[in-house]
C-alpha positions in Angstrom: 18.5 25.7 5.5 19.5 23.1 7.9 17.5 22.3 11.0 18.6 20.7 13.8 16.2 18.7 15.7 16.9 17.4 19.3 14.7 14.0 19.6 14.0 13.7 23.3 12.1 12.2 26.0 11.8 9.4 28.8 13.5 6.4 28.5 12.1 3.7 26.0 9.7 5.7 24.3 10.9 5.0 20.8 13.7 8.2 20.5 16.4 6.1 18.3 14.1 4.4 16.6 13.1 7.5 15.1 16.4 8.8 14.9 17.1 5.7 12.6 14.4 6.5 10.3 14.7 10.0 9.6 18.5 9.3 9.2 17.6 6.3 6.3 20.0 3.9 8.0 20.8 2.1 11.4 23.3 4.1 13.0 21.7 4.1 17.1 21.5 0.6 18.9 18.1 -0.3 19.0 16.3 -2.6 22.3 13.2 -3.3 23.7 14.9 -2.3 27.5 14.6 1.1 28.6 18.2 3.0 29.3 19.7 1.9 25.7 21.0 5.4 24.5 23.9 7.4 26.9 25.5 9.5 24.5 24.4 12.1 22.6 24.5 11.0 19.0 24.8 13.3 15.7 23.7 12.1 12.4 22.1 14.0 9.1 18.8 13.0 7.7 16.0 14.4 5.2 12.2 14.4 5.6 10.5 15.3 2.3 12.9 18.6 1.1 14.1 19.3 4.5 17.3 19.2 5.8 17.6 18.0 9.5 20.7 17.6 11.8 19.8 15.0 14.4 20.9 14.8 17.8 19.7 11.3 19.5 19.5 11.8 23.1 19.3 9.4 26.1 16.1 9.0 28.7 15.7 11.5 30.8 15.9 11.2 34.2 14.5 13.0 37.4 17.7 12.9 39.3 20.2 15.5 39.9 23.2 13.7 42.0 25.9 12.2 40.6 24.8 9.3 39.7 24.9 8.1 36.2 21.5 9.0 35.0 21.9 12.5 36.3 25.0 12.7 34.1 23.0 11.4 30.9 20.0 14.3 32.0 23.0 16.9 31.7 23.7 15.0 28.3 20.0 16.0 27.1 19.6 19.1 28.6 22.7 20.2 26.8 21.1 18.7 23.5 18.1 20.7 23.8 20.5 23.7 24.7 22.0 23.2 21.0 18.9 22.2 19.2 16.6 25.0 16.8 13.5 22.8 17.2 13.0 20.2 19.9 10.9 16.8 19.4 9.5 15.5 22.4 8.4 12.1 22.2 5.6 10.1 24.1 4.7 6.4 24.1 0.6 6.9 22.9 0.0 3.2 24.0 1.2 4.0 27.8 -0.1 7.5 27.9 1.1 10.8 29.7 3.3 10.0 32.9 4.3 11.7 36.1 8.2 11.6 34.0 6.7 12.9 30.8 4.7 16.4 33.0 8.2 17.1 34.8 10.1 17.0 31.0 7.4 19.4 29.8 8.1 21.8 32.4 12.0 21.3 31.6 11.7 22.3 28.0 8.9 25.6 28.8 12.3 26.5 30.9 14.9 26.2 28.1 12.3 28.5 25.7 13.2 26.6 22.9 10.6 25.3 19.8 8.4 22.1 20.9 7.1 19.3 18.5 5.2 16.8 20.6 5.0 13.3 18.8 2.8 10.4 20.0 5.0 7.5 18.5 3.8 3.7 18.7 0.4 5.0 17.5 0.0 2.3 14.1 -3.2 0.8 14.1 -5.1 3.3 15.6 -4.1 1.5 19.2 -2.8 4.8 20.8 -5.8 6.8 20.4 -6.6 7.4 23.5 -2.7 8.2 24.7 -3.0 11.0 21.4 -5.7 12.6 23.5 -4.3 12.5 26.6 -1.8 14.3 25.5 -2.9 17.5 25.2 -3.5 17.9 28.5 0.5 18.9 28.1 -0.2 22.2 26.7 2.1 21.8 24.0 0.2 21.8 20.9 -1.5 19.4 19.4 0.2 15.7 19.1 1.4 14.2 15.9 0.9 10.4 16.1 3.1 8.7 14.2 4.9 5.0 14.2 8.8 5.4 13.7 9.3 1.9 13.0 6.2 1.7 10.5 7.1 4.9 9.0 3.1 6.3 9.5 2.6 9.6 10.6 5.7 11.3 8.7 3.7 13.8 6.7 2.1 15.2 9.6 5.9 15.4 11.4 6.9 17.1 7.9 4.0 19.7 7.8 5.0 20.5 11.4 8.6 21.1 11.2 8.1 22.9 7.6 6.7 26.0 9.6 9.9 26.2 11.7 12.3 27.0 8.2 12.6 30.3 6.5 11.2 31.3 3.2 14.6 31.5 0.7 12.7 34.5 -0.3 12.7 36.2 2.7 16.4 35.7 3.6 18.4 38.9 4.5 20.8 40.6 2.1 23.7 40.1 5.0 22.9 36.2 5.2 23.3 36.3 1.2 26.5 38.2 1.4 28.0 35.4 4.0 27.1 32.8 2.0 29.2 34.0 -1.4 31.9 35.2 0.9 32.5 31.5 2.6 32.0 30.3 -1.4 34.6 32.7 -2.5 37.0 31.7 -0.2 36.5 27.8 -0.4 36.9 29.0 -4.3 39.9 30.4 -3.3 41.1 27.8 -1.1 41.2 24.6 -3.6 43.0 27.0 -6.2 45.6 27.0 -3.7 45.6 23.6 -3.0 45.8 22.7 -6.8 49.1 25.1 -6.5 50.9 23.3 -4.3 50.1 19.9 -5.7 48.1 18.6 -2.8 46.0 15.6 -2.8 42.8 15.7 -2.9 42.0 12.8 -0.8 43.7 14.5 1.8 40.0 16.6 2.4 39.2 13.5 3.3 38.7 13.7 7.7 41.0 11.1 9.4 39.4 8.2 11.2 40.6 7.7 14.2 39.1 4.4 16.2 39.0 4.3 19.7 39.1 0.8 21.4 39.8 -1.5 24.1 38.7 -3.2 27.4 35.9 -1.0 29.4 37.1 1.1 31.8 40.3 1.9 30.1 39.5 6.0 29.6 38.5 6.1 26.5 36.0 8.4 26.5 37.9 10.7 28.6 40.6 10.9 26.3 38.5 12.1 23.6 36.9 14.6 26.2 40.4 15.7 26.6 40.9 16.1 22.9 38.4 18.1 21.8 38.7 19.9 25.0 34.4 19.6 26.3 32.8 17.0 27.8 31.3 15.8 24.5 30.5 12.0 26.1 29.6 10.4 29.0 32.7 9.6 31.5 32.3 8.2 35.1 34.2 5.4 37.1 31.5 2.4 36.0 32.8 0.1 33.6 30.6 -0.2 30.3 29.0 3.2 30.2 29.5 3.6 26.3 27.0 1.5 24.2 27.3 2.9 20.9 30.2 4.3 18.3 29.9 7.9 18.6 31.9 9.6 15.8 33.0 12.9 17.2 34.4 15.3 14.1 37.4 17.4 15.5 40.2 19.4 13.5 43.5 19.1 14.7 46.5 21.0 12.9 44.8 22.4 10.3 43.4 19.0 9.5 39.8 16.7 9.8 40.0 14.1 12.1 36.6 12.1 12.8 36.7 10.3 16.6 35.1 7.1 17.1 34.6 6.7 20.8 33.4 2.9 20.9 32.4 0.7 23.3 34.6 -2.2 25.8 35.3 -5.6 24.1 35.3 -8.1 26.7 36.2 -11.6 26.5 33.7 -13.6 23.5 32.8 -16.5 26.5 31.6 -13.3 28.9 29.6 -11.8 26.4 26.1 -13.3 26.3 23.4 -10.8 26.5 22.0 -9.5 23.2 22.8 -5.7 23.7 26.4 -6.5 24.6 26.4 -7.8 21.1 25.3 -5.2 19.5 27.6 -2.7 21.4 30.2 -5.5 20.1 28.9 -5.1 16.4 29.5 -1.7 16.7 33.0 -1.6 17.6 34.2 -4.5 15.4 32.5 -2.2 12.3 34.1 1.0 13.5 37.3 -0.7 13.4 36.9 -2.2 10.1 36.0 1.0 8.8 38.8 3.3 10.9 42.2 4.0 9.7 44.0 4.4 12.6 43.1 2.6 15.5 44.4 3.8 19.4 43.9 0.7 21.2 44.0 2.2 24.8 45.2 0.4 28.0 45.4 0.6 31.7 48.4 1.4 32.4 47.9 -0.6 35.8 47.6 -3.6 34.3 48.6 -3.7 30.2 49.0 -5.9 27.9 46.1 -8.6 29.6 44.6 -11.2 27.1 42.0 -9.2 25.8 44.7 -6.2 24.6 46.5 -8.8 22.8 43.3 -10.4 21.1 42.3 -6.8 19.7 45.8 -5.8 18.6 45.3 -9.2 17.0 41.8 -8.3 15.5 43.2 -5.2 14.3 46.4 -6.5 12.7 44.0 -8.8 10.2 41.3 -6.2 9.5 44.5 -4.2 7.5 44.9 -1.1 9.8 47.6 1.1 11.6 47.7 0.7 15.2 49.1 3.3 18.2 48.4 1.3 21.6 48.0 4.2 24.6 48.6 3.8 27.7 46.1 5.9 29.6 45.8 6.5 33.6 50.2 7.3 33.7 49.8 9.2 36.5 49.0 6.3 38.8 52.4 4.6 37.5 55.4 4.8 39.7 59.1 4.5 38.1 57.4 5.5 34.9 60.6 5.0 32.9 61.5 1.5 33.8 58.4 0.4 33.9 57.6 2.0 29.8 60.5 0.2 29.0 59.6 -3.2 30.6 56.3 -2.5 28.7 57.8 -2.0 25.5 59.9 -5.0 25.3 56.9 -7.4 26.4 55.0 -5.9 23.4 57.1 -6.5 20.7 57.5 -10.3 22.2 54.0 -10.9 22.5 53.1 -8.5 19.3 55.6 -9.4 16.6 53.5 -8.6 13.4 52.7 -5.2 14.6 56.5 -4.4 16.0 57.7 -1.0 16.3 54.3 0.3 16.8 53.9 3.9 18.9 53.5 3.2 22.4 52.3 6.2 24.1 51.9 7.0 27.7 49.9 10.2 28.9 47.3 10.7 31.4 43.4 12.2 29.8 42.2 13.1 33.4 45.8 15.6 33.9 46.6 16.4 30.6 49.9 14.5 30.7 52.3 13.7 27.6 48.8 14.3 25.9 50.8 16.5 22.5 52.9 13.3 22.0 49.6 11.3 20.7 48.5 12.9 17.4 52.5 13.1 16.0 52.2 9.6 16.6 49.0 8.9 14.8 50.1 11.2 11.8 53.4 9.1 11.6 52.3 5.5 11.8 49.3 7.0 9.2 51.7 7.8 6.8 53.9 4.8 7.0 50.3 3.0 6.3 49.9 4.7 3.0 53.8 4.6 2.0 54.4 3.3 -1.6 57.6 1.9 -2.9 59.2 2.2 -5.7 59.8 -1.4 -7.7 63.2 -0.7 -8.4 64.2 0.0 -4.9 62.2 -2.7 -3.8 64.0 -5.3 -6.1 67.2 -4.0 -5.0 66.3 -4.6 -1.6 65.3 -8.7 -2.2 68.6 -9.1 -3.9 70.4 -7.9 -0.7 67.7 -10.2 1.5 68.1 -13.4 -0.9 71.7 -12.7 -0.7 72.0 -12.6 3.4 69.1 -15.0 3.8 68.9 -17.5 1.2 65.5 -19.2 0.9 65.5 -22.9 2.1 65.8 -25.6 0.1 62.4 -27.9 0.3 62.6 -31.7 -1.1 66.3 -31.5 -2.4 65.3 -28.4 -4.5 65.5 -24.7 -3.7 62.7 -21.9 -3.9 63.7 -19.3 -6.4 62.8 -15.9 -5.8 63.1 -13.5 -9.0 60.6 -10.3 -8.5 58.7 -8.3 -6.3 56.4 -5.3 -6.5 53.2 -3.2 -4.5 50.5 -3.9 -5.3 48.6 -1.4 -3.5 49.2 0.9 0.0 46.5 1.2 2.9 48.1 -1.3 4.1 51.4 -2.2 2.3 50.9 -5.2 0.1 53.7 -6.6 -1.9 53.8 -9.7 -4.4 56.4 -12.1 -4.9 56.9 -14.2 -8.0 59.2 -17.5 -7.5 59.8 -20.9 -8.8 57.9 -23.4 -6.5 56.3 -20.8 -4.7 53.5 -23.0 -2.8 56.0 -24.4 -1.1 58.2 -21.4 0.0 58.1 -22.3 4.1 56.6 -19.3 6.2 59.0 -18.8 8.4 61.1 -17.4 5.3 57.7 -15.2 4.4 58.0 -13.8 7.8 61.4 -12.7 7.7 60.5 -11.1 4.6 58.1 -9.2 6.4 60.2 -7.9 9.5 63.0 -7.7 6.6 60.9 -5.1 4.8 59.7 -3.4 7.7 63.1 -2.4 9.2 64.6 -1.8 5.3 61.8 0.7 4.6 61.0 2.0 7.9 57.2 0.7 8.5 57.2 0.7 12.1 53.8 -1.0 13.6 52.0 -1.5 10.0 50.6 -4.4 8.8 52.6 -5.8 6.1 50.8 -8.2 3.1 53.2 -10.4 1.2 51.8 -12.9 -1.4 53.6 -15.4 -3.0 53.1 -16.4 -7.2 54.9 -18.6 -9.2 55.9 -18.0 -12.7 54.3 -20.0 -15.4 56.7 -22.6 -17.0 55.5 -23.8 -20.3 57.6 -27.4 -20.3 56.3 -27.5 -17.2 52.5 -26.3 -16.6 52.3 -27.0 -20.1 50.6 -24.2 -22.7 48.3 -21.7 -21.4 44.8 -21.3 -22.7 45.2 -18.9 -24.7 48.4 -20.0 -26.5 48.4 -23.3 -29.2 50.5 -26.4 -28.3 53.8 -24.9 -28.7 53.1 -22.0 -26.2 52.9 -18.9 -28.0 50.4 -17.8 -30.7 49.1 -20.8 -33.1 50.5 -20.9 -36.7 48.4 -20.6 -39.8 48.8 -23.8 -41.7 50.0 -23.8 -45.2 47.8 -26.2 -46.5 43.9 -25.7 -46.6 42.1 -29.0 -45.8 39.5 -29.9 -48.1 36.1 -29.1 -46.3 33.8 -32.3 -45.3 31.3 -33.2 -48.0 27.6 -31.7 -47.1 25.2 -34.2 -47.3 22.8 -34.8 -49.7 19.6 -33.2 -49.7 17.6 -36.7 -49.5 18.7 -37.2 -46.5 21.3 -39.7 -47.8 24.7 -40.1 -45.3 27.7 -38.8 -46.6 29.7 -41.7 -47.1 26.9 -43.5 -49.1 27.2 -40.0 -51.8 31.0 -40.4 -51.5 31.0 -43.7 -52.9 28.5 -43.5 -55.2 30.0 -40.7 -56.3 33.5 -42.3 -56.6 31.9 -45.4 -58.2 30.7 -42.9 -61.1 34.0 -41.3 -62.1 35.7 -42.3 -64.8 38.3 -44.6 -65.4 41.2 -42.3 -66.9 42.1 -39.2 -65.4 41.7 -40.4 -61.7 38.5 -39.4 -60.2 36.3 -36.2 -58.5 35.6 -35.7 -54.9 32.7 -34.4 -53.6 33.3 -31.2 -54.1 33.5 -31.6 -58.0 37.3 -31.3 -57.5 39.3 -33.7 -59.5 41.6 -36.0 -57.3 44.5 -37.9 -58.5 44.7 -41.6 -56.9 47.6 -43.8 -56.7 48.2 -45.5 -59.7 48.6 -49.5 -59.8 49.2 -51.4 -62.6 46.7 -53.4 -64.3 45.7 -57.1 -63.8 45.1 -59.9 -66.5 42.5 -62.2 -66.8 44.9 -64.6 -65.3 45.3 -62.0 -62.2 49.0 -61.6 -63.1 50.2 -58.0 -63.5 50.7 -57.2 -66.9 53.1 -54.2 -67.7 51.1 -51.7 -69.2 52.7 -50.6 -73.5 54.9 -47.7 -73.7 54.0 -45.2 -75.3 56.0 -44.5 -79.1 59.3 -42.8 -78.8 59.8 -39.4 -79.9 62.2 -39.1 -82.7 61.5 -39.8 -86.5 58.4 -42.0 -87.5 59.1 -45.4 -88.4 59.4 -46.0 -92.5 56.3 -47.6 -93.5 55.6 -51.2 -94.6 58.5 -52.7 -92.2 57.5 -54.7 -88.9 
């Protein structure tokens, strides 16, 4: 069984901090100042052999105007609405305060289980907050140290009492759970029929970025159709990527609600950073990204410098114009907005533009057609033949300048991979194939193959010439595989076991062969020398006898 745990309390008491550990990893922004945490943020963690669903909550607040902090109360309350076992935390080192009585009597009212945790307590130095705070009359306080990791037995006995015995689970709750197996069963035997991928179980993620202020959050409040984060007219309310998980069509989709990018000169202070951190990683790790705009005023420095972000990090990009019910002339003014994108934007051309208004509803059915269409074109995959076909027709209407009195060569192409499109050329001289010629490549390919607003890779090889480059390293001197040689060379004399050199043995050893019958190497091998012809006493050469001729023996007694 899963439980879900709602970590609240006043502000700066230590709630994300805690949410990080029990989840294993840093997924909440994390600061010394109070007020850090807006959003309600889900995560999954594990405590021993317990399953928890955590809900991080923001600071609560005794206000109830409509100011911002009454907005993020509304956030908690509705967390601890949700929750099966609510942890309320206290700061042990500060003690019980006027904020921390009124909360108690807020969670008596919403009747729901309550865990009270004395966090900051390592080193024994919020004793005497630990006893204080039983005068809270809710139990007796666990003290613990979230960013030590001391006290998590205690939290572990204490939330163990709060999940069922698997013995004493009802026959009905049985009989659910093998009729949602049976039909998940029954649903990937389907799939399998109809040839389906299986990556496609794989939710859709869907980034959400751009300048604050823009209506970001609202649009995803619009989506899912509750009012899942905080909206309000002051800019910068978001600090952290919330994913939101949402099914749309039949499909997973996962929403990433992030935070405003302002200018890199305008952002100094350390939690604008973070909030930065967080939104840069969101994107690198989206697929889709809806780079949102005001429709007031598009298309500013910033817009461009994130399309630009998200052009490098790979990823398919729908920009949105939000707030188009404050837009008069709407179609002139789309158009005009069009054309000054794909000036200023020319690797992402042909992107979706949408216009629609979050706050009405307006042209709100257009955006996920969109998303699913430039998503697809991300993950297209050509075929090599077609795509060889199509170079010959660009070669042949564009030829490829000629550099230094000698022209680039291009002979094939291929994918190498989708997610985005990424394509590799070979040619002759390709280092210096110019890039304007690369580019039209690019825009060449995206118009042939119909890859409106993706990101398009092309590399560029050369072939290897071997009267060129000369041979490779794994070939011999004449470039393909070396030749066994048809005569064995005699291996080098060893030396001698006296330690003698080898040349020394050699000629002693020549210097002891005989005379006739030329003499033996090393190896006890007999050599045959050159012959010379042999010297006088006077040093002239002296032809040597020749031998008797064959025939009949000479008679005897005649000279």
């Amino acid at each position: 069984m899963t439980l879900r745990l709602a970590i609240v309390g006043r502000p700066n008491v230590g709630k994300s901090t805690l949410f990080n550990r029990l989840a294993g990893k840093r997924l909440a922004i994390v600061d010394d100042r109070p007020g850090v945490t807006r959003d309600r943020r889900f995560g999954t963690g594990r405590i021993g052999d317990l399953d928890l669903e955590l809900i991080d909550t923001a600071g609560f607040e005794d206000v109830t105007d409509e100011s911002l902090e009454a907005r993020m109360r509304a956030q908690t309350e509705a967390a601890i609405r949700e929750c099966d076992v609510a942890l309320f935390v206290i700061d042990s080192r500060v003690g019980i305060t006027q904020l921390d009585e009124i909360f108690a009597d807020v969670l008596r009212r919403h009747d729901r289980p309550v865990i009270l945790v004395a966090n900051k307590a390592e080193g024994r130095q919020g004793d005497e907050g630990v006893n204080e705070a039983f005068r809270l009359g809710l139990g007796e306080p666990i003290p613990l140290s979230a960013e030590h990791g001391e006290g998590l037995a205690d939290l572990y006995a204490a939330l163990s009492a709060f999940v069922d015995d698997p013995e004493d689970a009802s026959q009905a709750d049985f009989e659910a759970a093998v009729a949602a197996e049976r039909e998940e069963a029954e649903a990937e035997d389907e799939a399998e029929d109809a040839g389906a991928d299986p990556a496609d179980d794989r939710p859709l993620r869907i980034a959400i970025v751009g300048r604050p202020n823009a209506g970001k959050s609202t649009l995803v409040n619009r989506l899912i159709g509750e009012d899942r984060l905080l909206t309000g007219p002051e800019a910068g309310i978001t600090r952290d990527a919330i994913p939101v998980d949402w099914s749309w069509g039949g499909r997973t989709i996962r929403l990433v609600d992030t935070a405003g990018l302002r200018r890199k000169a305008r952002v100094q202070e350390g939690l604008e950073k973070l909030s930065t951190a967080d939104t840069i990683r969101a994107i690198t790790f989206a697929e889709v990204v809806l780079l949102v705009m005001d429709a007031t005023h598009p298309l500013e420095i910033q817009d461009l410098q994130i399309a630009d972000l998200v052009e490098r990090e790979g990823r398919a990009i729908v920009f949105v114009l939000a707030k188009w019910d404050l837009i008069d002339e709407p179609q002139s003014r789309l158009a005009e907005i069009r054309e000054s994108l794909d000036r200023q934007l020319p690797q992402v051309r042909g992107a979706p533009l949408v216009a629609l208004s979050a706050e009405t509803g307006r042209n709100l059915d257009r955006l996920m057609p969109a998303v699913l269409k430039v998503h697809e074109n991300w993950s297209t995959k050509v075929k090599t033949r077609d795509l060889n076909d199509w170079l010959a027709m660009a070669i042949q209407r564009h030829p490829p300048p000629a550099v230094n009195g000698r022209r680039v060569r291009p002979k094939y192409m291929a994918q190498t991979k989708a997610r985005p499109p990424t394509f590799v050329l070979f040619a002759t001289r390709a280092d210096q194939l110019p890039d304007h010629y690369r580019r039209y490549l690019v825009h060449a390919l995206r118009e042939s193959f119909d890859l409106p607003g993706v990101p398009i890779r092309v590399s560029v090889r050369s072939s290897r010439n071997p009267f060129v480059d000369g041979p490779s390293p794994q070939s011999g001197a004449s470039g393909g595989k070396p030749r066994a040689t048809a005569r064995k060379t005699a291996s080098p004399a060893r030396p001698a076991a006296s330690g003698k050199s080898p040349a020394k043995s050699s000629a002693r050893t020549l210097a002891k062969s005989p005379a006739k019958g030329g003499s033996k190497g090393a190896a006890g091998r007999k050599v045959a020398g050159p012959r010379s012809p042999a010297k006088g006493a006077a040093g002239r050469s002296v032809r040597p006898k020749s031998p008797a001729p064959r025939g009949r023996p000479s008679r005897p007694g005649k000279t």
